[in-house]
TIRO-2110 file (N, C-alpha, C; in Angstrom, 1 decimal):
// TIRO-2110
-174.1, 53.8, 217.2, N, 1, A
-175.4, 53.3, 217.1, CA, 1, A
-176.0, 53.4, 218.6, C, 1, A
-177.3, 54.1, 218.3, N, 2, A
-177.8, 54.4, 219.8, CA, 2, A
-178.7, 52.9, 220.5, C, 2, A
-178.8, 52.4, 221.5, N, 3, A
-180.0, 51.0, 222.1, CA, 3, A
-180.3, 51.4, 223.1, C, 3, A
-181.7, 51.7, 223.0, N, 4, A
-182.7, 51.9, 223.5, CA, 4, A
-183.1, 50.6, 224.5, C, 4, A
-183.4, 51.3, 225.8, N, 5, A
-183.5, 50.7, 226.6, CA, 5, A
-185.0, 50.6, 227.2, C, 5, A
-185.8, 50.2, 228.0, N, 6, A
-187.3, 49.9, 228.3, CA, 6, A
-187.2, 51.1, 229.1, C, 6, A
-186.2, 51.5, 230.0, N, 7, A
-186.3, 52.6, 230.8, CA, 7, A
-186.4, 54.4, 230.5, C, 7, A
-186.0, 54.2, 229.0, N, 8, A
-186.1, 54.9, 228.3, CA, 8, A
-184.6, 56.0, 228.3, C, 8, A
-183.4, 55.0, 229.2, N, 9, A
-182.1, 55.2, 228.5, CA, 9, A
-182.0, 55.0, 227.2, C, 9, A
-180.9, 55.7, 226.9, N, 10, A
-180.3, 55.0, 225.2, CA, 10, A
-178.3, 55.4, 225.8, C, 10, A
-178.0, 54.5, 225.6, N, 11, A
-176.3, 55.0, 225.5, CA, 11, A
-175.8, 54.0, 224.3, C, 11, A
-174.6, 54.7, 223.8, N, 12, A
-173.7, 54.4, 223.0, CA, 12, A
-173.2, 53.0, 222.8, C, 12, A
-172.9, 52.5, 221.8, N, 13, A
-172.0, 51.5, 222.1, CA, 13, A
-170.5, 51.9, 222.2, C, 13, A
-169.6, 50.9, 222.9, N, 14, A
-168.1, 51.1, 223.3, CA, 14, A
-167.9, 51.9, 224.5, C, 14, A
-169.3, 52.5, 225.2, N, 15, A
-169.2, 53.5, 226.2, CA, 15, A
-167.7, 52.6, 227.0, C, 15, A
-167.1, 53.7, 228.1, N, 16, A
-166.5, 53.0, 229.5, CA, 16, A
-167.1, 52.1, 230.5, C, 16, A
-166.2, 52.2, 231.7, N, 17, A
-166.9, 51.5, 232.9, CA, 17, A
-167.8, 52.9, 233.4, C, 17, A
-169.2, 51.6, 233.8, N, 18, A
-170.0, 52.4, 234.6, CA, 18, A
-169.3, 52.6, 236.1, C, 18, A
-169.6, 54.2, 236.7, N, 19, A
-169.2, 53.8, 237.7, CA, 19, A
-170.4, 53.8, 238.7, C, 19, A
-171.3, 54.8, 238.5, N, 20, A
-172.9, 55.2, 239.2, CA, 20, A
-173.5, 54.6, 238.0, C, 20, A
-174.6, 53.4, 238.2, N, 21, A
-176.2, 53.8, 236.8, CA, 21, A
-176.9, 53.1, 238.4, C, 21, A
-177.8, 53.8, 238.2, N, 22, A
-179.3, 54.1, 238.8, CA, 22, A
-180.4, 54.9, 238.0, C, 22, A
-181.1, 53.3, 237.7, N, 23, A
-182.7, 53.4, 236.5, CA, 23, A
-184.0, 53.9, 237.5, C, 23, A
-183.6, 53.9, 238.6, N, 24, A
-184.9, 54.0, 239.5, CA, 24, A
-186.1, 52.6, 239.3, C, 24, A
-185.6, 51.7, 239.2, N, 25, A
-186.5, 50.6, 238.6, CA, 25, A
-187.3, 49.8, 239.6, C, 25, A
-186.7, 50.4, 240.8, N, 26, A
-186.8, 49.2, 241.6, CA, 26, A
-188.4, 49.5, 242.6, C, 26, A
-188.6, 49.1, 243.9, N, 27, A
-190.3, 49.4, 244.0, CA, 27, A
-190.4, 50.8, 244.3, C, 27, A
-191.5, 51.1, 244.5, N, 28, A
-192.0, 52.2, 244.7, CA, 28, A
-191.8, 53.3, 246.6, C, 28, A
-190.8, 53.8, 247.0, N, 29, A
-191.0, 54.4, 248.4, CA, 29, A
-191.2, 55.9, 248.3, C, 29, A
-191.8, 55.9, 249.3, N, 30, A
-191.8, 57.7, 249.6, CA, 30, A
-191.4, 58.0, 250.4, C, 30, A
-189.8, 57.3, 250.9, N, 31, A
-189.0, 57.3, 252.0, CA, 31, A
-187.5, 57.5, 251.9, C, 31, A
-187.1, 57.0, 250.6, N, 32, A
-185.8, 56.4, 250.7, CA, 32, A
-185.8, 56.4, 248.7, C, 32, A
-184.1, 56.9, 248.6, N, 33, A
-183.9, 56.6, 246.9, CA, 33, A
-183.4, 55.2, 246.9, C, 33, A
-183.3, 55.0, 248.4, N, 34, A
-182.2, 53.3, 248.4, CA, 34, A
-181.0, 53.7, 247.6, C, 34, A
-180.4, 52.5, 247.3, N, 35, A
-179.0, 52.0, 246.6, CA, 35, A
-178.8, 52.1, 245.0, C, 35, A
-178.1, 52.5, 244.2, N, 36, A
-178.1, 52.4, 242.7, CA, 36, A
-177.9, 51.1, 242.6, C, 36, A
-178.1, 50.8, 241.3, N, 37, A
-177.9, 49.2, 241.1, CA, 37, A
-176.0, 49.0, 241.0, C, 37, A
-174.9, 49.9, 240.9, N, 38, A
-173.9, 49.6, 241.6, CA, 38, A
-173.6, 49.7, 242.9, C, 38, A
-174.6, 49.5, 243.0, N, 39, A
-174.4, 49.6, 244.9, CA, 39, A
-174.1, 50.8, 245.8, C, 39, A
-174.0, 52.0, 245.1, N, 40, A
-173.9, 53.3, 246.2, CA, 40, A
-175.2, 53.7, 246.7, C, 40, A
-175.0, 53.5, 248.2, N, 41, A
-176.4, 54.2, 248.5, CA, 41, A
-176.5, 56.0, 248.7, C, 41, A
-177.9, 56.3, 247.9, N, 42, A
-178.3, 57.9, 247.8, CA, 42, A
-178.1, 58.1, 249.2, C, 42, A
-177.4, 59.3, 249.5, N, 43, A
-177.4, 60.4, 251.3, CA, 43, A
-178.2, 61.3, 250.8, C, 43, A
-179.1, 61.8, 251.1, N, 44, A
-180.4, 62.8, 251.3, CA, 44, A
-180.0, 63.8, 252.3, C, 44, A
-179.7, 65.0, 251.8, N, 45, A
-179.5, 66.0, 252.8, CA, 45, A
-180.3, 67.2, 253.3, C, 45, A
-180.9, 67.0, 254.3, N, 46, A
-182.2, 67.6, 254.9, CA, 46, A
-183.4, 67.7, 253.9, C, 46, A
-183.8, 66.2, 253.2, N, 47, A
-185.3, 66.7, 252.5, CA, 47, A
-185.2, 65.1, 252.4, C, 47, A
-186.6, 64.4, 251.5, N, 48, A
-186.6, 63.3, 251.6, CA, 48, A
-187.3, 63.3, 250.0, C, 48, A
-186.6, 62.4, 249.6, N, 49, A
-186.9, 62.0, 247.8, CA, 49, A
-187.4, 60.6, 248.0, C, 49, A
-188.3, 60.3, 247.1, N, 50, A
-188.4, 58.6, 246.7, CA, 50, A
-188.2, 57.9, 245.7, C, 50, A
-189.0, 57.0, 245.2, N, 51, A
-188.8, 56.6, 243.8, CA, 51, A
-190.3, 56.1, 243.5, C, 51, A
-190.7, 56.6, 242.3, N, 52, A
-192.2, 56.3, 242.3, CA, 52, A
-192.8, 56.1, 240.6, C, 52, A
-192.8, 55.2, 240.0, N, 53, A
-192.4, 54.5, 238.8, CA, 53, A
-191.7, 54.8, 238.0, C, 53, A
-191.0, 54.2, 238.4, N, 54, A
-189.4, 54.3, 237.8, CA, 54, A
-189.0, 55.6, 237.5, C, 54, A
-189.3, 56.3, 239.0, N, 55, A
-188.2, 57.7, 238.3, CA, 55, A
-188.0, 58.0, 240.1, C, 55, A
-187.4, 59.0, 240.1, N, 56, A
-186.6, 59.9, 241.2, CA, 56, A
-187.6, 61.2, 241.8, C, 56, A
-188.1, 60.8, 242.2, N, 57, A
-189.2, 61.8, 242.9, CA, 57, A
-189.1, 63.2, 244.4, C, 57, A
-189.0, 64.2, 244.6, N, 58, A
-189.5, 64.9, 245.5, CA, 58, A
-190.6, 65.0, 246.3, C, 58, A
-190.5, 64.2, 247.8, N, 59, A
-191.7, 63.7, 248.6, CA, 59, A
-191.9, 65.2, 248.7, C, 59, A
-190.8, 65.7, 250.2, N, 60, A
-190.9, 67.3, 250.6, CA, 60, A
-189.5, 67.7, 251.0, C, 60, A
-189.6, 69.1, 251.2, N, 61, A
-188.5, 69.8, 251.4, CA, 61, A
-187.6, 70.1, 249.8, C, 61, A
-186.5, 70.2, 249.7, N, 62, A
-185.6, 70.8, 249.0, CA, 62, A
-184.1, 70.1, 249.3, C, 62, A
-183.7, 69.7, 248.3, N, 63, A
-182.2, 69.1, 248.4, CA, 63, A
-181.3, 68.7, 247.6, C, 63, A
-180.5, 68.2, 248.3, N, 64, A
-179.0, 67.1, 247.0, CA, 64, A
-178.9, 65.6, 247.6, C, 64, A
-179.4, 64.9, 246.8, N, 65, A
-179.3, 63.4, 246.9, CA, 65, A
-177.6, 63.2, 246.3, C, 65, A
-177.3, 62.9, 246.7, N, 66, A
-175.5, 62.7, 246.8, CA, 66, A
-175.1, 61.3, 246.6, C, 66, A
-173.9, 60.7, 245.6, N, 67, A
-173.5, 59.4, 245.8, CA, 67, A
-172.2, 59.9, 245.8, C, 67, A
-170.8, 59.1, 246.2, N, 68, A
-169.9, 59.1, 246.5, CA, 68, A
-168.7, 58.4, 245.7, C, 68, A
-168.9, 58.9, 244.1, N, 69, A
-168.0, 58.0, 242.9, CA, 69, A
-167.1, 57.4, 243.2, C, 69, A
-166.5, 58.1, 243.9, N, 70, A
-164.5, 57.8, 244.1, CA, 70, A
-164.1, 58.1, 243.1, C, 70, A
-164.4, 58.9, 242.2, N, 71, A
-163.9, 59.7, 240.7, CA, 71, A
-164.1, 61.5, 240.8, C, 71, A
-162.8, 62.1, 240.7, N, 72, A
-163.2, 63.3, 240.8, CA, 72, A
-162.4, 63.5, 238.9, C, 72, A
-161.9, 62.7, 237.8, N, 73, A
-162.2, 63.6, 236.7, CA, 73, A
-161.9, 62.6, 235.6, C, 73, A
-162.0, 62.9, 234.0, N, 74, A
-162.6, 61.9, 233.4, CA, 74, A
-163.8, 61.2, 233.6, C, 74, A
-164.8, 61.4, 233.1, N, 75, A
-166.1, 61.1, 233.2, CA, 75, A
-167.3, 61.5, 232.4, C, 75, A
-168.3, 60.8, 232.8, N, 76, A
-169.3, 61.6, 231.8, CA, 76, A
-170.6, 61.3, 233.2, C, 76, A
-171.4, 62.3, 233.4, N, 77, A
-173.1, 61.9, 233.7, CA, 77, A
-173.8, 62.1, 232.6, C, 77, A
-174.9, 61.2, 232.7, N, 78, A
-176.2, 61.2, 232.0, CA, 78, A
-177.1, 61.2, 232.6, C, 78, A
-178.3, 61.9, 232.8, N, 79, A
-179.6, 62.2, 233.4, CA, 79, A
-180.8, 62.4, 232.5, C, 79, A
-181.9, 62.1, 232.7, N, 80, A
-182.7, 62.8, 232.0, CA, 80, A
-183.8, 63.4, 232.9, C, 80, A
-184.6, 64.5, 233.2, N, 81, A
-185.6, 65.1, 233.4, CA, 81, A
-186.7, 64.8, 233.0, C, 81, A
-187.1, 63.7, 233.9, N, 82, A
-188.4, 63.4, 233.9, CA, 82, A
-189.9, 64.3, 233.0, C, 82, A
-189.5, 65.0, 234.6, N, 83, A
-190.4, 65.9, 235.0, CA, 83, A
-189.7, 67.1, 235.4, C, 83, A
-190.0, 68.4, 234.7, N, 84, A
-189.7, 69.8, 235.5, CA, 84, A
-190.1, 70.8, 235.7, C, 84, A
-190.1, 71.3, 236.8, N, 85, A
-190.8, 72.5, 237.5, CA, 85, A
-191.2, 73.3, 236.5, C, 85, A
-192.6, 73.5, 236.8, N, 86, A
-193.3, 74.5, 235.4, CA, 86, A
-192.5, 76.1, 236.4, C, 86, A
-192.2, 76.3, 238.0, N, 87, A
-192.0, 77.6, 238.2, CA, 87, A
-190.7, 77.9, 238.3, C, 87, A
-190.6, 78.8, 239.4, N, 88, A
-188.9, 79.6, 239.2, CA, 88, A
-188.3, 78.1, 240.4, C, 88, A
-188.7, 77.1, 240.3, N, 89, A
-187.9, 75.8, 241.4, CA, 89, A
-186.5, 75.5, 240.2, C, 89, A
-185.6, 75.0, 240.8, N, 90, A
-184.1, 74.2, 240.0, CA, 90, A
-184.5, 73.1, 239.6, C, 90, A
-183.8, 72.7, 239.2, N, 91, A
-183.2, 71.2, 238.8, CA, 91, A
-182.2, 71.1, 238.7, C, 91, A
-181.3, 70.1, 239.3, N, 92, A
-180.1, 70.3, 238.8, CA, 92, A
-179.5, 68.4, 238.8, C, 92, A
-178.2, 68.6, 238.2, N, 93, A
-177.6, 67.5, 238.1, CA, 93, A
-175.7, 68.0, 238.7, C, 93, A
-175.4, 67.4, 239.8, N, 94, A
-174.2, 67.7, 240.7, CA, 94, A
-173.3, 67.0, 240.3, C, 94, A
-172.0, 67.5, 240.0, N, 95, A
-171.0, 66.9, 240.1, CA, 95, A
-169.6, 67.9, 240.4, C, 95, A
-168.5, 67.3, 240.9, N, 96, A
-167.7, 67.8, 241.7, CA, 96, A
-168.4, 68.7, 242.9, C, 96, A
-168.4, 67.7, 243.8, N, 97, A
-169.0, 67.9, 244.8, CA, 97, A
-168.2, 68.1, 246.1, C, 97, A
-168.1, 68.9, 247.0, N, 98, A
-166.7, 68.4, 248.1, CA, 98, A
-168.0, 68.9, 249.6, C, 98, A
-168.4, 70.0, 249.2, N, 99, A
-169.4, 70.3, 250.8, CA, 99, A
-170.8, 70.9, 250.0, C, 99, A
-171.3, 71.4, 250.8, N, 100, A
-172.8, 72.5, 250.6, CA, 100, A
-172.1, 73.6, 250.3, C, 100, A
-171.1, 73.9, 250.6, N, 101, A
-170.3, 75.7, 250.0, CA, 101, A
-169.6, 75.7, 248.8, C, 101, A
-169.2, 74.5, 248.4, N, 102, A
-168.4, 73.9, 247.3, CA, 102, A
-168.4, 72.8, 246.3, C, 102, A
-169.4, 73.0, 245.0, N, 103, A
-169.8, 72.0, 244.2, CA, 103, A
-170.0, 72.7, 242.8, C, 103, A
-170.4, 72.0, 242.2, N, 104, A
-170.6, 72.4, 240.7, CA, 104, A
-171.9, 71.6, 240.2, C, 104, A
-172.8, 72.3, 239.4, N, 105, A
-173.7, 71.4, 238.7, CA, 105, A
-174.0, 72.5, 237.6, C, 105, A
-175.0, 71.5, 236.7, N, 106, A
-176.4, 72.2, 235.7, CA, 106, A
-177.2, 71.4, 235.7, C, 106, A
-178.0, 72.9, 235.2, N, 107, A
-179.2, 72.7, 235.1, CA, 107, A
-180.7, 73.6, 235.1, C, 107, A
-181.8, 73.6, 235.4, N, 108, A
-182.3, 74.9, 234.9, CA, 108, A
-182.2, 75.6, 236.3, C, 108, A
-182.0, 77.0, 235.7, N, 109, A
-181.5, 78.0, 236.6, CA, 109, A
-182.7, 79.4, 236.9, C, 109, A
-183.3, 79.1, 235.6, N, 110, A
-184.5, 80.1, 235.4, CA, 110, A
-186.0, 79.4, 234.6, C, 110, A
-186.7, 80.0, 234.2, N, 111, A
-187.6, 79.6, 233.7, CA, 111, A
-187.5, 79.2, 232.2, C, 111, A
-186.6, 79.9, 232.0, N, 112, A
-186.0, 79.8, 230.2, CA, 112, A
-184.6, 79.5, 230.2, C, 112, A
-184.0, 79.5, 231.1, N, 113, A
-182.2, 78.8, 231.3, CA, 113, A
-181.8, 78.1, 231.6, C, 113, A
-180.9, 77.2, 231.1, N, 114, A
-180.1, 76.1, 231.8, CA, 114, A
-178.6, 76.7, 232.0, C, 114, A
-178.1, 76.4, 232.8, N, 115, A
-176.7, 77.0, 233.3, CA, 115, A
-175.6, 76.0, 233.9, C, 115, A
-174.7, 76.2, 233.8, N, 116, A
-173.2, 75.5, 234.3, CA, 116, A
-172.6, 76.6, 235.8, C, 116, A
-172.9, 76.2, 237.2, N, 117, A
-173.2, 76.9, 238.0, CA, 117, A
-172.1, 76.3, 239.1, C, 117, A
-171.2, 78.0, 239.4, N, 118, A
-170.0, 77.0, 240.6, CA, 118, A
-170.3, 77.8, 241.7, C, 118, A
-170.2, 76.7, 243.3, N, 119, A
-170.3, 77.8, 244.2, CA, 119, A
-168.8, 77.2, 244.8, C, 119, A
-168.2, 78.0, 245.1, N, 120, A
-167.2, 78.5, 245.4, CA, 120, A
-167.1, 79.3, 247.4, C, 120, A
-166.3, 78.5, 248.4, N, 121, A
-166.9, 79.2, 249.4, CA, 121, A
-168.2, 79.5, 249.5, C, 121, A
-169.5, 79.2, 248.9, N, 122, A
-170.9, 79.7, 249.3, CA, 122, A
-171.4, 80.6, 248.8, C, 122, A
-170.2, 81.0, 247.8, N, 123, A
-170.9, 81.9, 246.7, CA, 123, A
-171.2, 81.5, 245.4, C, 123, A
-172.0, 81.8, 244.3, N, 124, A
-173.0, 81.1, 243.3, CA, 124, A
-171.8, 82.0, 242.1, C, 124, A
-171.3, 81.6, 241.2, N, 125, A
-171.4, 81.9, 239.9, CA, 125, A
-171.3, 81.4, 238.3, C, 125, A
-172.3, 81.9, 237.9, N, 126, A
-172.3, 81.6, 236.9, CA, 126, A
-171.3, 81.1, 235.8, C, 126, A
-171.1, 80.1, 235.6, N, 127, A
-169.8, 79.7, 234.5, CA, 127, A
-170.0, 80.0, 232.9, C, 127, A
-171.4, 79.6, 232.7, N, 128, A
-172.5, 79.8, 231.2, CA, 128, A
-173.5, 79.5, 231.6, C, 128, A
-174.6, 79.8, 230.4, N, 129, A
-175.9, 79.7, 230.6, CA, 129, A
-176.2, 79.2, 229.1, C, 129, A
-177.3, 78.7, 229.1, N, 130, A
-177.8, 78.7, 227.8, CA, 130, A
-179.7, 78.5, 227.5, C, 130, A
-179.9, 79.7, 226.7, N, 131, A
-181.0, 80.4, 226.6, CA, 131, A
-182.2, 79.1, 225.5, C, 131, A
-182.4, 78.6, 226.5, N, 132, A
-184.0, 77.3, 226.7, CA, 132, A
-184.9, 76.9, 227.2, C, 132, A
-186.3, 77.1, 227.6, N, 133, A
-186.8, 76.9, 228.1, CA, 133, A
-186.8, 75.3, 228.6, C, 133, A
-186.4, 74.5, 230.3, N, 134, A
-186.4, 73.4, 230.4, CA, 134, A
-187.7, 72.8, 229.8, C, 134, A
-187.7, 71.6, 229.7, N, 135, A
-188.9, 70.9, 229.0, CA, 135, A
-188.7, 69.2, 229.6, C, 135, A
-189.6, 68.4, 229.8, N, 136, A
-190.2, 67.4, 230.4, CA, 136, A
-189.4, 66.4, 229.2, C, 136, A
-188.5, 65.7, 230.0, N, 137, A
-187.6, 64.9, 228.8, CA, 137, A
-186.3, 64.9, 228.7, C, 137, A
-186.0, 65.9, 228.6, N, 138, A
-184.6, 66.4, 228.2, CA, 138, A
-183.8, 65.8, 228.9, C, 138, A
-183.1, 65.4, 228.2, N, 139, A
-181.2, 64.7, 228.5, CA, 139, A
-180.3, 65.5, 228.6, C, 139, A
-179.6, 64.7, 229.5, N, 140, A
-178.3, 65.8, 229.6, CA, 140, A
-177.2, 65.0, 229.6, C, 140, A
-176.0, 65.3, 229.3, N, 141, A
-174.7, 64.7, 229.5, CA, 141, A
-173.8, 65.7, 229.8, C, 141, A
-173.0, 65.6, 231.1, N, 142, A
-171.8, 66.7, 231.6, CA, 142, A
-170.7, 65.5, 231.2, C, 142, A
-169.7, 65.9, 230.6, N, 143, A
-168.5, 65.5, 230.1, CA, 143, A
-167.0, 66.5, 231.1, C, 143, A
-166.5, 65.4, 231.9, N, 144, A
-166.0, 66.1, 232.9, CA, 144, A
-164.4, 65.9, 232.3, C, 144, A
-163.4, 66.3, 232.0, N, 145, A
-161.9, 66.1, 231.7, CA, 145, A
-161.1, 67.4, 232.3, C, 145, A
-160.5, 67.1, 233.3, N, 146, A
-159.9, 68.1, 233.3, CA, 146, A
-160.6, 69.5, 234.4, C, 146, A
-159.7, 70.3, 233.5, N, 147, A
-161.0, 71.6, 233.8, CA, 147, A
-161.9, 71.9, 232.8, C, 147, A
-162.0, 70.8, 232.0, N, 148, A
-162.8, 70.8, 230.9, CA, 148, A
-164.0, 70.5, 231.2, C, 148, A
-165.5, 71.3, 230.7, N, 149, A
-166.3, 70.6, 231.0, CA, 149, A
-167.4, 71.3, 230.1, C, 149, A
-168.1, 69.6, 229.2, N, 150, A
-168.8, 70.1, 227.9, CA, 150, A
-170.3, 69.7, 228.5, C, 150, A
-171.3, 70.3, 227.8, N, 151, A
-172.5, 70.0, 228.3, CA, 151, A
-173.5, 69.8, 227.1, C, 151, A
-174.3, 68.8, 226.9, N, 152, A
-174.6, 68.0, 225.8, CA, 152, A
-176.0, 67.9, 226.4, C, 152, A
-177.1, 68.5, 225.6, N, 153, A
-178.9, 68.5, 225.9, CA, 153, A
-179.5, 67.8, 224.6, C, 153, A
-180.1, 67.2, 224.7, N, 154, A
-180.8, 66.1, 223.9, CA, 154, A
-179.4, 65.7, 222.7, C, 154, A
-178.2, 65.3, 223.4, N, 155, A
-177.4, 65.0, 221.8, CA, 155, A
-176.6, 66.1, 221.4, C, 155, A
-177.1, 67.3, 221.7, N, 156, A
-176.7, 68.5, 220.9, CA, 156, A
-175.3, 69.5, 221.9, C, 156, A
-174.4, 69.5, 221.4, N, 157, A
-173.3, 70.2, 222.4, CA, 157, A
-174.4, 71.9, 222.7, C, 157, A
-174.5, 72.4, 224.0, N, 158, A
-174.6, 73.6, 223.9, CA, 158, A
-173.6, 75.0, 224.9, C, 158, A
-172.9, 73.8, 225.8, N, 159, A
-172.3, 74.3, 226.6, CA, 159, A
-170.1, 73.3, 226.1, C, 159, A
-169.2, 74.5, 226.7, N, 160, A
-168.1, 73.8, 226.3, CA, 160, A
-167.3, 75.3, 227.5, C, 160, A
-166.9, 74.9, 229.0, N, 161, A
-166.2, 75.9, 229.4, CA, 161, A
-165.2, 75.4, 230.1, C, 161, A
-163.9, 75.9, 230.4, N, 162, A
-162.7, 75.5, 231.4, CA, 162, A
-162.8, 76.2, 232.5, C, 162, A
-163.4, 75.6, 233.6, N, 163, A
-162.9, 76.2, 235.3, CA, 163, A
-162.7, 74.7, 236.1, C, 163, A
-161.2, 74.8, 237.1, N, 164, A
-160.8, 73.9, 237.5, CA, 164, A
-160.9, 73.9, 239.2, C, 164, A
-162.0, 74.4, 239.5, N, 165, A
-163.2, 74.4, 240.8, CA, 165, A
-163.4, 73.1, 240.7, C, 165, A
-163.0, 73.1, 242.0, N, 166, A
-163.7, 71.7, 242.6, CA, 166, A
-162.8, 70.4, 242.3, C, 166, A
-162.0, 70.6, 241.9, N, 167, A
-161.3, 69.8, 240.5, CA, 167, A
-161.1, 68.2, 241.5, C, 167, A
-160.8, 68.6, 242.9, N, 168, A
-161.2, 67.3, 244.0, CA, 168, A
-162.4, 66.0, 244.5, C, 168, A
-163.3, 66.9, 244.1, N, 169, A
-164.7, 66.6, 244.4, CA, 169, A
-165.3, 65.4, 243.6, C, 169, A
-165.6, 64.2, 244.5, N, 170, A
-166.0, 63.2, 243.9, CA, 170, A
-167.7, 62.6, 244.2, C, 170, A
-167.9, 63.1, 245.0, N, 171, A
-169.4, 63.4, 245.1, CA, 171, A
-170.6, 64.2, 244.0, C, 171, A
-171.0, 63.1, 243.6, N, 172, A
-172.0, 63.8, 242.6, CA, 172, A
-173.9, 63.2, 243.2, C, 172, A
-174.2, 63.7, 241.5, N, 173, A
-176.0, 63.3, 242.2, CA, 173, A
-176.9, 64.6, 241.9, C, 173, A
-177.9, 64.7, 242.3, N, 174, A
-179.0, 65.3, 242.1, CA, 174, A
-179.8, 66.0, 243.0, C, 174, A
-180.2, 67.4, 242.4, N, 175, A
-180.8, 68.3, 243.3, CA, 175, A
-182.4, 68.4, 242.6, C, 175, A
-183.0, 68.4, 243.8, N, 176, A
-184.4, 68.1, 243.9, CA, 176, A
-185.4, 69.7, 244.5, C, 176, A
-186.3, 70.2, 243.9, N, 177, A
-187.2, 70.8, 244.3, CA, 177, A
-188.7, 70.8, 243.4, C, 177, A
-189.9, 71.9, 244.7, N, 178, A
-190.6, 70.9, 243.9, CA, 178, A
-191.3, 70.8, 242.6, C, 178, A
-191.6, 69.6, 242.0, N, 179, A
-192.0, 69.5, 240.5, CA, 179, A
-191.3, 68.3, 240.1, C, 179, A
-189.5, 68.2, 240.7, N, 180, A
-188.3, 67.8, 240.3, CA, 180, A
-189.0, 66.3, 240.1, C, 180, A
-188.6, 65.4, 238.7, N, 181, A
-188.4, 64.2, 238.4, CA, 181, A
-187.6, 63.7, 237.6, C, 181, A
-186.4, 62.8, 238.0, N, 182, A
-185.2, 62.3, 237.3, CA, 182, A
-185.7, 60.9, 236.9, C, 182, A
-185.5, 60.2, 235.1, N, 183, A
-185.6, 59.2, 234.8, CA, 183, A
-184.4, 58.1, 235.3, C, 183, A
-183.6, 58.8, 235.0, N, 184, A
-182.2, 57.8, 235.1, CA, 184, A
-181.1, 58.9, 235.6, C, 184, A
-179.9, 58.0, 236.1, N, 185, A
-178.7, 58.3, 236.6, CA, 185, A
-177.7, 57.6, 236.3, C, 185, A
-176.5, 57.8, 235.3, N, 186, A
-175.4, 57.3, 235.4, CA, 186, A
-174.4, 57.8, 235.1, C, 186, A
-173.3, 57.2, 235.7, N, 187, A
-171.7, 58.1, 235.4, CA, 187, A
-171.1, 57.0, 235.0, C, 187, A
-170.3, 57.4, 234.2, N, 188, A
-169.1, 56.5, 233.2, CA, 188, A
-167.6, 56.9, 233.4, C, 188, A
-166.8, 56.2, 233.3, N, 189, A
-165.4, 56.7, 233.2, CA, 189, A
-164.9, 57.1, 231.8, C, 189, A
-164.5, 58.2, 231.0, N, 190, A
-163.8, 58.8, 229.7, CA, 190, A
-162.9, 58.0, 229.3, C, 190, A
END
């Protein structure tokens, strides 16, 4: 049974422990994402994001707003997309994170694609894609086990691949360019 939340979450019942939720609830800056409501504060890496009713905004520049789990497997994120870039800009949602040459995320990758994307040493490859135009709304859930890792858009499984990249990396979070708006942020333990 899904409960719906005023923020316009909905999660499960029986879910795990939270380990990141950040609703963006809190006042309005064009400076700072501040602290999730478990207490990790956002590191902003060369760009500056805010929060501007109740969502996760791009002031300027281009970047990865980063929190620091202390969980590198077993887990789930949940995000939703506010707002997204009508052009060829990303979005993404990070996890297994270790540097800027070495991370993993999805998210839209093209104007019609969402993708499951590893960079490896500083190089980019594609793990899957899946052929959709992003849209203003959309949920996502990355389900991390392993080298397992399933990817879940409004509910619906569309992604399910094994690469065990990064498999260290406990740094997750959100990449920002512009257009980019995130409703919500949380990670859960499986």
């Amino acid at each position: 049974m899904l409960i719906g939340l005023s923020t316009g979450m909905a999660f499960m019942r029986g879910r795990k422990k939270r380990i990141v939720t950040d609703n963006f609830s809190r006042a309005d800056s064009n400076s700072s994402l501040g602290k999730a409501e478990t207490g990790q504060s956002w590191v902003l890496q060369s760009f500056i994001a805010g929060v501007k009713s109740g969502a996760a905004y791009l002031v300027s520049g281009t970047g990865r707003a980063l929190v620091d789990s202390g969980v590198a497997d077993n887990f789930a994120i949940e995000s939703q997309f506010k707002k997204v870039p009508t052009d060829a800009s990303v979005q993404r949602i990070i996890f297994r994170y270790v540097d800027s040459s070495n991370e993993m995320f999805f998210g839209k990758i093209t104007a019609t694609t969402y993708g499951v994307i590893r960079r490896s040493g500083g190089s980019l490859t594609t793990i899957a894609s899946y052929a959709q135009t992003p849209a203003d709304g959309d949920r996502v859930r990355i389900e991390v086990r392993g080298s397992n890792i399933r990817i879940l858009l409004n509910g619906v499984q569309i992604i399910q691949v094994t690469d065990p990249a990064n498999i260290t990396g406990t740094q997750v979070g959100l990449f920002f360019s512009t257009g980019c708006e995130f409703e919500y942020f949380v990670m859960e333990a499986l």
